[in-house]
C-alpha positions in Angstrom: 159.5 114.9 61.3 156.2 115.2 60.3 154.2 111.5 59.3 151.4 113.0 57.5 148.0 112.2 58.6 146.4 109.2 60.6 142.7 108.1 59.5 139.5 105.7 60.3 139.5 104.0 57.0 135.5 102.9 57.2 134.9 103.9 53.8 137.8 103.8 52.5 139.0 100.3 52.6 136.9 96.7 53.8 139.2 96.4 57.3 137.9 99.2 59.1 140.2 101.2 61.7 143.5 102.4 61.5 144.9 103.7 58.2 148.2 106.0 57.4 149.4 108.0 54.6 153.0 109.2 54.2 155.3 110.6 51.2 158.3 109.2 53.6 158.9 105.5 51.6 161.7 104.8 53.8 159.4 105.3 57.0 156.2 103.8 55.4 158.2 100.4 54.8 159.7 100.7 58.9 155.8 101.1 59.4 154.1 98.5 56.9 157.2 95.7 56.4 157.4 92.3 58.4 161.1 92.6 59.0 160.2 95.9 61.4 158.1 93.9 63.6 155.5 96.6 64.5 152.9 95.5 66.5 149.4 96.0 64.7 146.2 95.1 67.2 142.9 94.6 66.0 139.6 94.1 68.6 138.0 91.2 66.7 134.1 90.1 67.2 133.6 86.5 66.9 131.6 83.8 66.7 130.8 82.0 69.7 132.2 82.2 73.3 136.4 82.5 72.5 137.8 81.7 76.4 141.4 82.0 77.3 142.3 78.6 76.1 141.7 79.8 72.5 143.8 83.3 73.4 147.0 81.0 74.4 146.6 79.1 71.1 146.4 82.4 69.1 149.5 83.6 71.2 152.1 80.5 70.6 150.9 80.6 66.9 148.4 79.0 64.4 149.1 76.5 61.8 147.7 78.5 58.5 148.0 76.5 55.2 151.5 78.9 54.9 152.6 78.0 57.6 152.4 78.4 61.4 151.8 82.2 62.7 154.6 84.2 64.9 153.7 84.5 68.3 151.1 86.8 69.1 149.5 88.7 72.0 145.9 88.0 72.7 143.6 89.0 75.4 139.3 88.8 76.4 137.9 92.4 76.5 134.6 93.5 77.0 132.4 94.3 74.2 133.9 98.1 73.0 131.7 101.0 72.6 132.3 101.2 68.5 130.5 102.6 65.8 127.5 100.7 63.8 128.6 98.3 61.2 127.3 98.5 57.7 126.0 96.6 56.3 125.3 94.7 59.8 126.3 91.6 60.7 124.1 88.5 60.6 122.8 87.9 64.4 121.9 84.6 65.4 119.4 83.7 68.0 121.3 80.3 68.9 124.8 81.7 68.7 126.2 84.0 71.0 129.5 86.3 69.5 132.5 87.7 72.2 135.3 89.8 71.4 139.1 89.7 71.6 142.3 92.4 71.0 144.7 90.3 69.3 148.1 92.0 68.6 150.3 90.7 65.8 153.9 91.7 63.6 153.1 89.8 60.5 151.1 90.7 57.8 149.6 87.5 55.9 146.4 88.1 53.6 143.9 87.8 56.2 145.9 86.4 58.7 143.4 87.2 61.9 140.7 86.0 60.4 142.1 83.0 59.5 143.7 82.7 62.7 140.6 82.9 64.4 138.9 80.8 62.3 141.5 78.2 63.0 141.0 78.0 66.7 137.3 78.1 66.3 136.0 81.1 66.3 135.5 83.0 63.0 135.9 86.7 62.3 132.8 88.1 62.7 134.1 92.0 62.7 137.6 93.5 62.4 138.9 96.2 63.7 142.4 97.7 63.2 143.1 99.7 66.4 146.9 100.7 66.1 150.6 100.1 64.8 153.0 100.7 66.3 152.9 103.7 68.7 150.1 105.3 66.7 146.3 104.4 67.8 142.9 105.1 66.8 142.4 107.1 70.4 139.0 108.1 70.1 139.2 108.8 66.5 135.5 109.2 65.2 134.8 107.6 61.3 136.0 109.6 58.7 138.0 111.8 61.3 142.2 112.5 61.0 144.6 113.8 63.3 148.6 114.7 62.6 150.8 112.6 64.2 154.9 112.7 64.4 157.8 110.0 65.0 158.4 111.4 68.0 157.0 108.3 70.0 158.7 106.1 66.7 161.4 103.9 66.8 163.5 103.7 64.5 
């Protein structure tokens, strides 16, 4: 079965990273709906120094003003090598940023940022990296590859 194409969305859409397009509804709700769990991870920029203590709040789960998040995974990672955000974001002489992979299964409007924001540390830059099984891999903006469900489960 063929899941039509996988795409960098950066000028398509405000979150950039990892988009999909499929005719399959049946396989585009297992991908996009709650219910299926599917893991999405983002590398998020943000402001300040976020250390580990922030990362184990962000993994037992956040209280949002809907409600407190599902557990989540959440790790430190180096600054990644990624392409140059326009329009920039502000720098700020007295405030350092640090980035983080944070991997979720829900899908609130806005959720990371706001739980970021929550601990502490606001979204400075978002970055979808994969669902599920499928990931960016090197995927240059504005480039596609095919992809199957061989590697999905169903």
């Amino acid at each position: 079965m063929l899941l039509g194409f996988v795409r960098r969305a950066d000028w398509i859409t405000t979150l950039k990273g990892y988009s999909y397009s499929r005719t399959d509804g049946h396989l585009q709700q297992q991908i996009a709906h709650p219910q299926y769990r599917q893991w999405k991870t983002y590398w998020v920029q943000v402001e300040g120094n976020i250390d580990q203590t922030a990362c184990d709040a962000l993994a037992k789960g956040v209280l949002l003003r809907d409600g407190i998040t599902q557990s989540a995974r959440a790790q430190l990672i180096a600054e990644p090598e990624v392409w140059p955000r326009y329009p920039p974001i502000r720098e700020r002489k007295t405030v350092s940023d640090s980035w983080l992979q944070i991997s979720i299964t829900e899908g609130r409007n806005r959720q990371v940022r706001r739980m970021t924001a929550a601990v502490g540390f606001p979204t400075l830059r978002l970055i979808r990296t994969a669902i599920g099984p499928w990931q960016i891999d090197g995927l240059k903006p504005g480039e596609h590859r095919f992809a199957s469900t061989d590697n999905f489960k169903r």
